[in-house]
C-alpha positions in Angstrom: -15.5 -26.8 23.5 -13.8 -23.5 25.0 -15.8 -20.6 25.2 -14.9 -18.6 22.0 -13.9 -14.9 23.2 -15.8 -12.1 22.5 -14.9 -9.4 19.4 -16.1 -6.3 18.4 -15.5 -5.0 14.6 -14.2 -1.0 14.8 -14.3 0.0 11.0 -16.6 1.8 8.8 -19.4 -0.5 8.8 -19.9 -0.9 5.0 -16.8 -2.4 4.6 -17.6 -5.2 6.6 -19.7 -7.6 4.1 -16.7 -7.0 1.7 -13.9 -7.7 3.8 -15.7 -10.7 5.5 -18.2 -11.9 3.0 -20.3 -14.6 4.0 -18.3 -18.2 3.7 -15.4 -15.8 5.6 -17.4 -14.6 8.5 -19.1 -18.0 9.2 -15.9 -19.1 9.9 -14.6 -16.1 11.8 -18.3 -17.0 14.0 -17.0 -20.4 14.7 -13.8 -18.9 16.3 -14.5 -15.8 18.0 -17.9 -14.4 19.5 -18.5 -11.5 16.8 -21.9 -9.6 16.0 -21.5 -8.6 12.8 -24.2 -5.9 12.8 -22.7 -4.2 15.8 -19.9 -2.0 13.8 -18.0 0.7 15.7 -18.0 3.9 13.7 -18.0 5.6 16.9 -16.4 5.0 20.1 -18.5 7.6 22.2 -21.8 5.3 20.7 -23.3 4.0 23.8 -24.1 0.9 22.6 -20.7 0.3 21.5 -19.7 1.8 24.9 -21.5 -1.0 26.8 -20.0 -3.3 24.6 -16.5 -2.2 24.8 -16.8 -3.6 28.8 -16.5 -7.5 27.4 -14.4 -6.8 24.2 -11.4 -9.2 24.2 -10.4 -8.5 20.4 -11.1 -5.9 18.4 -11.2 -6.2 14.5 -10.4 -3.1 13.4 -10.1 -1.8 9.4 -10.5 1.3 6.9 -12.8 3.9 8.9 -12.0 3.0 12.4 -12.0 5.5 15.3 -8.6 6.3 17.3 -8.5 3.7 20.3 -7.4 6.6 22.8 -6.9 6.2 26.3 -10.6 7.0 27.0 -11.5 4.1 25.0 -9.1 1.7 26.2 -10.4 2.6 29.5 -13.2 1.2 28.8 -12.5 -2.3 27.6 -10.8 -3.2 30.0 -10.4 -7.0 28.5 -8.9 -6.1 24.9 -5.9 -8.1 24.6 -5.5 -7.8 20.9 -6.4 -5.5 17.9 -6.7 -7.1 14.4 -6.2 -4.6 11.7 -8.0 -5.5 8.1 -5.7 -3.2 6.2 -2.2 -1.9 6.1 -1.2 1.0 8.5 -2.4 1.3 11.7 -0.6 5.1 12.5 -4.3 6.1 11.4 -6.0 5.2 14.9 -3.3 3.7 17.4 -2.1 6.2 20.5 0.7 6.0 22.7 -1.8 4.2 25.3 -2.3 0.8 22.7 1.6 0.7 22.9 2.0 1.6 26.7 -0.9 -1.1 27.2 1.4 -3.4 25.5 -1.9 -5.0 23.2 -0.7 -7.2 20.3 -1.6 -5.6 17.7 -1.8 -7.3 13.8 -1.8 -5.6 10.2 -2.7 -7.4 6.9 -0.5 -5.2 5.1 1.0 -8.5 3.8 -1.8 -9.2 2.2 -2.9 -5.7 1.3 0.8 -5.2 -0.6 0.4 -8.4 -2.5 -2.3 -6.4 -5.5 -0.5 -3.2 -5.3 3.0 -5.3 -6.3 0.9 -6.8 -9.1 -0.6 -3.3 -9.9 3.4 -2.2 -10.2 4.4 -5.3 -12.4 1.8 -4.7 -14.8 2.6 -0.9 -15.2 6.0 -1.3 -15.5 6.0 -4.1 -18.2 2.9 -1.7 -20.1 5.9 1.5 -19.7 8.6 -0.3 -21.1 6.2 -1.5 -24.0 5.4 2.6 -24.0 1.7 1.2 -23.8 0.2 4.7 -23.0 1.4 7.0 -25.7 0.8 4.2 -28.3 -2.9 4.1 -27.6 -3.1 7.7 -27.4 -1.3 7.7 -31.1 -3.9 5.3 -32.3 -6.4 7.2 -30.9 -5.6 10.3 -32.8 -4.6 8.3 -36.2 -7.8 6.5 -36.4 -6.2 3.7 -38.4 -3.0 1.6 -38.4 -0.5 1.6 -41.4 0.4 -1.4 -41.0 2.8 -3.7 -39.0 6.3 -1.9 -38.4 8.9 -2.3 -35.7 8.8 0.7 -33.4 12.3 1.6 -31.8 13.3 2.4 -28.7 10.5 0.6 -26.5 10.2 -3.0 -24.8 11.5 -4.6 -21.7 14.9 -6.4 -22.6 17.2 -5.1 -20.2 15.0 -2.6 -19.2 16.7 -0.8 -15.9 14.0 -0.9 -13.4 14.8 1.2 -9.9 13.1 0.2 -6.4 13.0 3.2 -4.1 12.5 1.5 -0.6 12.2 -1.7 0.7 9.0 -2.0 2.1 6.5 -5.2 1.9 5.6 -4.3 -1.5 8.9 -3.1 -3.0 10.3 -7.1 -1.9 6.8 -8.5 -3.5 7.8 -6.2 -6.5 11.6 -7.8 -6.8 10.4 -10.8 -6.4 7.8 -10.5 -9.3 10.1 -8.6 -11.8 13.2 -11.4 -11.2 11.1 -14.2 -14.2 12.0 -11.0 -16.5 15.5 -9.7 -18.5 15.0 -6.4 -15.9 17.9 -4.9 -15.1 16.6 -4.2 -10.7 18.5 -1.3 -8.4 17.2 -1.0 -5.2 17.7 2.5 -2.7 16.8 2.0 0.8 19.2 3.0 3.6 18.2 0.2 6.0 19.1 -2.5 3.0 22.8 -2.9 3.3 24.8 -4.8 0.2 24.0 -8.6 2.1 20.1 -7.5 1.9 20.5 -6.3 -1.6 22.4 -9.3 -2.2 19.5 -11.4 -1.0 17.2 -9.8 -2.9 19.2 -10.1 -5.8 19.6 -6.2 -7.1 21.8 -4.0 -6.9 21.7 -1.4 -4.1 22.4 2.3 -5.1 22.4 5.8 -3.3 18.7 7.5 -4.4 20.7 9.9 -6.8 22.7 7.1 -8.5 19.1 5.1 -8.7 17.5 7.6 -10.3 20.1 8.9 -12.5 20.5 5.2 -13.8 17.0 4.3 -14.1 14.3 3.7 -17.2 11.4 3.4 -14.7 11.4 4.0 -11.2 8.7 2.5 -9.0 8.3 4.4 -5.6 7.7 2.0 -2.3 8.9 4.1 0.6 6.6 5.1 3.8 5.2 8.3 3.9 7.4 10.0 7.0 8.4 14.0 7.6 11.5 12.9 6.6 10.3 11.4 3.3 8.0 14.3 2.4 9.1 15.0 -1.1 11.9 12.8 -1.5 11.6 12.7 -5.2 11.5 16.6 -6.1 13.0 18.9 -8.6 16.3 18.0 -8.1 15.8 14.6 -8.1 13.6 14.8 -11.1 16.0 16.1 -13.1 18.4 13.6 -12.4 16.1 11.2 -14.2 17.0 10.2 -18.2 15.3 11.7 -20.5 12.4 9.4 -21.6 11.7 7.8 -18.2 9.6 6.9 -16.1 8.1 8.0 -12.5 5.8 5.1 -10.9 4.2 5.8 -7.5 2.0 3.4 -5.1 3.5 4.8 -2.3 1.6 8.0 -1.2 1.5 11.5 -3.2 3.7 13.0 -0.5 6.8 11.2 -1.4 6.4 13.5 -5.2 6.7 16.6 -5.2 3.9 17.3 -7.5 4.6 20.8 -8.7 8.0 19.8 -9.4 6.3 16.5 -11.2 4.0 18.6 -13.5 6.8 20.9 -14.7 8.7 17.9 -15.7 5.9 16.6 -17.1 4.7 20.1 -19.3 7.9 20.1 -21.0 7.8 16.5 -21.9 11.0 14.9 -20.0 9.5 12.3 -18.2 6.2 10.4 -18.1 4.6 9.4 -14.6 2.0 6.6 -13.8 0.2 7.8 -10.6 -2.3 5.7 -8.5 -1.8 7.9 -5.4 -1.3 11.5 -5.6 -1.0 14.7 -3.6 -3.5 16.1 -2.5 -5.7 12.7 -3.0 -8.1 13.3 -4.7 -6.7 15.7 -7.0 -9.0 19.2 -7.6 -10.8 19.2 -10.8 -8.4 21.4 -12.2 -5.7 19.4 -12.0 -3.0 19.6 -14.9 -2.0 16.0 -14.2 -5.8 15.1 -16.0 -4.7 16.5 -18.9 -1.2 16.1 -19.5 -0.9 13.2 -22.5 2.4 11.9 -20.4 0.4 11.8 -17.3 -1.5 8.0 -16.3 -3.3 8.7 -13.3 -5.4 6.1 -11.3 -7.6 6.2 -8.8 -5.9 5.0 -5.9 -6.9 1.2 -6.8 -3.8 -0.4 -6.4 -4.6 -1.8 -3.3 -7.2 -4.5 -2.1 -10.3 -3.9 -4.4 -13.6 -5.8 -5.2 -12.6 -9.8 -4.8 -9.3 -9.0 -3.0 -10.5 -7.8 -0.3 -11.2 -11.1 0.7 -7.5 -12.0 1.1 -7.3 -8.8 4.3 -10.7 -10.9 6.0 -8.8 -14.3 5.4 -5.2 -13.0 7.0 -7.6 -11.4 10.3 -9.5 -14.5 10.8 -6.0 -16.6 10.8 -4.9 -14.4 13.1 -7.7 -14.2 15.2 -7.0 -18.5 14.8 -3.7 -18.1 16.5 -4.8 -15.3 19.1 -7.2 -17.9 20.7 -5.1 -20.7 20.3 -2.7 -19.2 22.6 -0.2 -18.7 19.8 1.4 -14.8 19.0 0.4 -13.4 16.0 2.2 -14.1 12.0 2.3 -10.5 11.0 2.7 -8.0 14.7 2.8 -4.2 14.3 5.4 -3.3 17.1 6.0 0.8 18.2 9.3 0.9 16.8 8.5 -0.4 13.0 5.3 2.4 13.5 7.9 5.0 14.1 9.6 4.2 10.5 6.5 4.5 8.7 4.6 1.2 8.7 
C-alpha cells in the first residue's frame, strides 16, 4: 500500500468535527495522513511550524490564517490546498499563485443550500408569505376562507442578477415552475442565456421588469453597490429585493428608504455591515425579512463541504487534478 501523504487541517478548530464528523474523517484517515487534533489557528504556532516542514496538503476552511510567503516557506512539500468552503480571496497571497499549488474550493457544494434557501424564498414572496403572517398576527383570527388578489407564482417574473455557481443552481431549480426567469450578467452572452434557458437582460431592463429579484453576483469594488437608489427605483412597485450574495452588493441606506415608504419588500440573509448594529431599522421594518446569514452550509450540510475535500483529496493522491480548481484569474472576478 503507498504511503498515504501527510495533511495538516488550517481552519478554526471547532469547525472541524462538523465539517468532518466521524464516518467522514475515518475515511479521510484511510487516504491522507491527517491528525485531527493538530488544527492551525495560527501559523506562527510552533507546533504547527514544525509541522508545516512535512505538510503535503493542507485542508484548509472558515477561520484559516493567510498562507503568506513566510508560511509557504516553510512547507516546503505543500503541493495542494483543499478549501472546506467557498472563497478562498480570504487567506490566499500572490505567493500560493506564483508557487503554482493546486488549490480546490467546495463552493459547489457550499452554493447547492443557499440555491435552495433562494427557491424557498422566492416561491414564500410570490405567495406574499411574510405580510400574511404578520396580518394574522395582528387579526388574531381568520374570517374565513377568501381568495386574496394579487399574490402567487403563476407567471411570476423572477430576475437572476449574475451567473455565479448558485445563480445556475437557482435557474435550474426554478425551471419545474410557471416562472417567468431573466438573467443579467455581462460575461453570459445570448448562447449562455440560451443554455440556461432565460432570457438575458441589461441590469436596468432586469430590474425594471422584475417581481422578485434574487441577487448572485461576487462581491468586487466594481460591484460595491450595484443595486442602489437608482436602481431601486427602477424596481415595480410591490416587488421584491432577495440577496444571498453579500450586503455590499445593496446599498442599504438606499434599501431602507425604499423600504420606509413601503415600495418594495427585501428578504435579507446577508447584509451590510454583517451583523447589523442593534439599532438597525431593517429589524423593525414589517417589509423587511432578515436572516442570519444561514443560507449557506449549516448543521447537517456541512457534511456535503467534508465529503467534496475528501474526494478531492481522493484524486490529489491518485495522481489525478482536482474536480473543482480555484485558478488566479476566476479569484480576480470575485470567486
Amino acid at each position: 500500500m503507498p504511503e498515504r501523504p501527510v495533511a495538516m487541517f488550517a481552519m478554526s478548530a471547532e469547525n472541524v468535527p462538523q465539517i468532518f464528523p466521524a464516518e467522514v474523517m475515518t475515511r479521510l484517515r484511510e487516504v491522507v495522513d491527517i491528525d485531527p487534533a493538530l488544527v492551525a489557528e495560527d501559523f506562527s504556532e510552533p507546533r504547527v511550524r514544525e509541522a508545516l516542514g512535512g505538510t503535503e496538503i493542507l485542508i484548509t476552511g472558515w477561520g484559516c490564517p493567510r498562507l503568506d510567503a513566510a508560511t509557504l516557506d516553510a512547507a516546503p512539500k505543500l503541493r495542494a490546498v483543499l478549501h472546506s468552503a467557498g472563497s478562498v480571496k480570504g487567506f490566499t497571497t500572490p505567493a500560493v499563485w506564483d508557487r503554482g499549488l493546486v488549490v480546490s474550493s467546495a463552493a459547489v457544494a457550499n452554493a447547492l443550500p443557499v440555491a435552495e434557501y433562494t427557491l424557498a424564498m422566492i416561491l414564500l414572496a410570490g405567495k406574499d408569505l411574510f405580510a400574511q403572517r404578520d396580518r394574522l398576527r395582528a387579526r388574531r383570527s381568520v374570517p374565513g376562507w377568501a381568495l386574496v388578489p394579487g399574490i402567487g407564482n403563476y407567471g411570476r417574473r423572477v430576475g437572476v442578477v449574475g451567473a455565479s455557481r448558485i445563480g445556475r443552481r437557482v435557474i435550474e431549480l426554478l425551471r419545474p415552475f410557471d416562472l417567468r426567469v431573466s438573467l443579467t450578467d455581462p460575461y453570459v452572452d445570448e448562447g449562455g442565456a440560451a443554455e440556461l434557458g432565460v432570457q438575458l437582460l441589461p441590469l436596468d431592463d432586469l430590474l425594471a421588469t422584475s417581481d422578485i429579484v434574487t441577487v448572485h453576483a461576487p462581491q468586487t469594488p466594481e460591484t460595491r453597490h450595484l443595486i442602489g437608489r437608482r436602481e431601486l427605483g427602477l424596481m415595480p412597485a410591490g416587488s421584491v429585493l432577495i440577496n444571498t450574495a453579500r450586503g455590499s452588493l445593496v446599498d442599504h441606506d438606499a434599501l431602507i428608504d425604499a423600504l420606509r415608504v413601503g415600495r418594495l419588500s427585501a428578504i435579507l440573509d446577508v447584509t451590510d455591515p454583517e451583523p447589523l448594529p442593534a439599532d438597525s431599522p431593517l429589524y423593525d421594518l414589517p417589509n423587511a425579512f432578515v436572516t442570519p446569514h444561514l443560507a449557506g452550509s449549516q448543521g447537517n450540510e456541512l457534511t456535503r463541504l467534508g465529503l467534496t475535500v475528501l474526494s478531492e483529496a481522493e484524486r490529489v493522491v491518485a495522481g489525478e487534478g482536482v474536480e473543482f480548481g480555484v485558478d488566479v484569474g476566476v479569484l480576480e472576478r470575485g470567486a
